[in-house]
N, C-alpha and C positions, 0 to 999 in steps of 0.2 A: 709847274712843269720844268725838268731841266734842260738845257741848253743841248742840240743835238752834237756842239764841239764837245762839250763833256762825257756824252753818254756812247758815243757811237766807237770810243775805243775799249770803253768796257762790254759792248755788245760785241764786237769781234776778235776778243777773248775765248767767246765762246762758238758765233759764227762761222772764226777759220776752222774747228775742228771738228767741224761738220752740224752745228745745231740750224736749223730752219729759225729764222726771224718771225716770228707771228707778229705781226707789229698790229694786224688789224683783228677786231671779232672775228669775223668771216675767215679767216686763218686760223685761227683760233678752235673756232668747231668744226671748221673741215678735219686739223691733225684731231681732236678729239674721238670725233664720229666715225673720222674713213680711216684708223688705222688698222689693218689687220695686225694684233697681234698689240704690242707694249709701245707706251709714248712716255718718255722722261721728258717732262715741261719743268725747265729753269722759271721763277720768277727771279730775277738779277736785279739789281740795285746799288747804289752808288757807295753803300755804306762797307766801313771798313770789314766787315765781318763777312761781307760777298768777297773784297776783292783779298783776303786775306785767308778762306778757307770756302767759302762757299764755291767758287770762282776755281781755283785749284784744284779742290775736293773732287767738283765733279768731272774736270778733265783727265786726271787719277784714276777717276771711276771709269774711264771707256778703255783702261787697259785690262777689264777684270774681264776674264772667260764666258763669261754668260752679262748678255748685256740688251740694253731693249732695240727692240726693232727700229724706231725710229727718237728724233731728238727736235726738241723746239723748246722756245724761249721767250718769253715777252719780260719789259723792263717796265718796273714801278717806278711809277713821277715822268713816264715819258708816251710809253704806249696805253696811255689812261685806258680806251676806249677795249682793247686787245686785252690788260692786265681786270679789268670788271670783266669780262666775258669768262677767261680760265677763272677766278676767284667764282664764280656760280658753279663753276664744274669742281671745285675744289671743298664746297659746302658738307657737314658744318664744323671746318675749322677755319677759325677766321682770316682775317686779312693780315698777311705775316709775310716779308721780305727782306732777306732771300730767302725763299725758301723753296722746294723739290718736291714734284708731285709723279706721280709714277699710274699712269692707264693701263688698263687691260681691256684691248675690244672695247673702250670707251667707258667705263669704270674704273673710276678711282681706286685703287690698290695699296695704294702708301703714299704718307706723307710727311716731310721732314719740315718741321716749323722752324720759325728762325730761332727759336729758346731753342731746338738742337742741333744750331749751328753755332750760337755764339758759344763765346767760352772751348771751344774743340778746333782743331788744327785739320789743316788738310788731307792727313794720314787717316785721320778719325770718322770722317765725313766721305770720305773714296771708301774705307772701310763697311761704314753704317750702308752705302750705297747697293755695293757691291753683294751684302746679303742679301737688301733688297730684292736685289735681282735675281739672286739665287731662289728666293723663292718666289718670286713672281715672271720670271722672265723665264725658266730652264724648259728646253722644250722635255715634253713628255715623252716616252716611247712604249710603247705594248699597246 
């Protein structure tokens, strides 16, 4: 597990710009269960490819026009017990961090593995995001 001096300035990277900490289970399937409507869940992690596009990426991504209702995060090698509870709701792609999972009403809807974060830039990853959301986030009308 890492050091909370280590991790807690990479968690309010994403914290100050409005993500909810799930740091426990019970956080965890609360945002799952009770959101009406779209949950963008970060898994964040220490590695260079979070704090170098994953990390940016998806801060990039809350300036797109259509965006999800709500935002939360848990951190691999730190919120063990929070990062296995989203990893069941993220089933069956496996255990991959950083990586972006995207809810609707409590089903999973998309998901960006870390093979497609590595190797792509923050421009690339706000982009892949931001469709996302265009089609799973855009409200309906008629």
């Amino acid at each position: 597990m890492y050091p909370k001096e280590l991790v807690q300035p990479m968690k309010e990277e994403l914290t100050a710009v409005g993500f909810e900490d799930l740091s426990t289970p019970e956080k965890v399937t609360d945002a799952i269960k009770n959101t009406d409507g779209t949950l963008l869940l970060v898994f964040n992690s220490v590695c260079g490819c979070a704090a170098g596009a994953a990390r940016p990426g998806v801060k990039m991504s809350l300036s797109a026009e259509v965006k999800p209702d709500r935002f939360g995060t848990v951190f691999a090698g730190f919120d063990i017990d929070a990062v296995a509870e989203a990893r069941r709701h993220t089933l069956p792609y496996p255990p991959s961090s950083p990586s972006v999972a995207l809810f609707k009403n409590g089903k999973l809807v998309y998901f960006m593995e870390r093979h497609m974060i590595e190797g792509r830039n923050a421009l690339m990853i706000a982009n892949e995001l931001a469709n996302a959301y265009n089609k799973h986030c855009a409200v309906v009308e008629g």
